[in-house]
N, C-alpha and C positions, 0 to 999 in steps of 0.2 A: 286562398282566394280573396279574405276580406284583406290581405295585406297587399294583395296587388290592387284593389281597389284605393286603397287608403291612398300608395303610393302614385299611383294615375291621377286623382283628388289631389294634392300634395303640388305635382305637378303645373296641374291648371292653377291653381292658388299661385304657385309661382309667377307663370305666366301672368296673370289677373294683374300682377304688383308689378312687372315689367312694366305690362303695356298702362299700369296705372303711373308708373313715374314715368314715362315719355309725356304721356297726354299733359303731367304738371308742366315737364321742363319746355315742351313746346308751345305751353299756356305763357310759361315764364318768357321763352323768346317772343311771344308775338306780340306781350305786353309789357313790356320791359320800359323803363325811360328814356328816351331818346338821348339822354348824355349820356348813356350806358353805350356807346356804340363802341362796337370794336375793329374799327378801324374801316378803312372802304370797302363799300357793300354796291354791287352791281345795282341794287333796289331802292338808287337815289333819285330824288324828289323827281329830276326830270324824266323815270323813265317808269311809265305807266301802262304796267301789268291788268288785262282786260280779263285776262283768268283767274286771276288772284282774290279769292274771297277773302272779305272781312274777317277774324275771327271776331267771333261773339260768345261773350261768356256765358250767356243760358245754353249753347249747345257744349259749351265746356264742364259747365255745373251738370246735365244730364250725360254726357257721356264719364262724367268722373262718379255719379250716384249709380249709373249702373256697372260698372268694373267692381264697385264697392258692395255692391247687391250679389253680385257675383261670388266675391270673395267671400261674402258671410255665409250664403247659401254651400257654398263648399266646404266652408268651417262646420257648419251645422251638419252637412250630409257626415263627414268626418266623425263627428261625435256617436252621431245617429249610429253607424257600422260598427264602432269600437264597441258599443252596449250592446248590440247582438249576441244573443246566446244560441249554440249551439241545439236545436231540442232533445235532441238524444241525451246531452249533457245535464239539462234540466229536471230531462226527467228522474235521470238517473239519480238525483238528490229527491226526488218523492219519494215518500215510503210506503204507498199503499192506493190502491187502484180509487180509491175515492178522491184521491189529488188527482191522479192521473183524469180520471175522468172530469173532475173540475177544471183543469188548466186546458184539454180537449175541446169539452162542451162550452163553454164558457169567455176563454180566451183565446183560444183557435176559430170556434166559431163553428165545432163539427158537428152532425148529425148525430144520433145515438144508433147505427147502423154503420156509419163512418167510426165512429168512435169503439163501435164495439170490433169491427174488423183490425182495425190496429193493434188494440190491447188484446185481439185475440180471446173474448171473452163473448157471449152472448146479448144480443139488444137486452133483454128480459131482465139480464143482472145489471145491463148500466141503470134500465128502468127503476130496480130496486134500490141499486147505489142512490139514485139520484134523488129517490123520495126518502131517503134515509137522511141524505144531505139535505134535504127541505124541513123535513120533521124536527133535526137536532137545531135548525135555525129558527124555526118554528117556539121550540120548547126554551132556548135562550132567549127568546123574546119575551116570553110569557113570563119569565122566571124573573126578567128586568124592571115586571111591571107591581110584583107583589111587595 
């Protein structure tokens, strides 16, 4: 799943760089120096295009900052997905239900009723766990100060 993501991400990045070198090379053609011509061009002095917008380089500088915004934004989501851990996986490196219920209560963000239904253990013991885990934090503290 995270690798078809990656690859769809991957994707638009490409995209982003396509459509980011067009915008340069059509920057390049519209402001190129006039000796640069290459050879006859329909779009000579005498024949004056009523549709033909200027280009202007503030709206070339902001459509080149956001393709760019783009691209980084997708670099970073990219990263962000590869450092996801599996939880099952995670957990499975804890050794003892008082991680488990730290990495729950704390970095999941669970209830001690949510927490107790998952680890399959009762509210009353996460209760206990948790002032266990208070206490021993508690008593390092104290011990830092003597």
């Amino acid at each position: 799943m995270i690798n078809i993501a990656v690859e769809e991400i991957k994707q638009r990045i490409d995209n982003n760089l396509k459509a980011l070198k067009e915008l340069d090379e059509k920057y390049l053609k519209a402001y190129k120096p006039k000796e640069w011509s290459e050879g006859s061009s329909y779009n000579d002095y005498d024949s004056i295009h009523g549709g033909k917008k200027e280009p202007r380089i503030e709206d070339y500088y902001k459509e080149r900052q956001k393709i760019l915004a783009l691209i980084e934004l997708d670099e970073q989501l990219i990263t962000s997905l590869r450092l996801q851990v599996n939880d099952d996986e995670y957990l499975n490196l804890l050794k003892n239900n008082s991680q488990r219920i730290q990495y729950y209560r704390f970095v999941k963000g669970y209830t001690q009723s949510k927490t107790a239904d998952i680890l399959g253990i009762t509210e009353r013991q996460v209760r206990r766990i948790e002032k266990e885990i208070k206490m021993s934090g508690l008593m390092s503290c104290s011990l830092d100060f003597q």
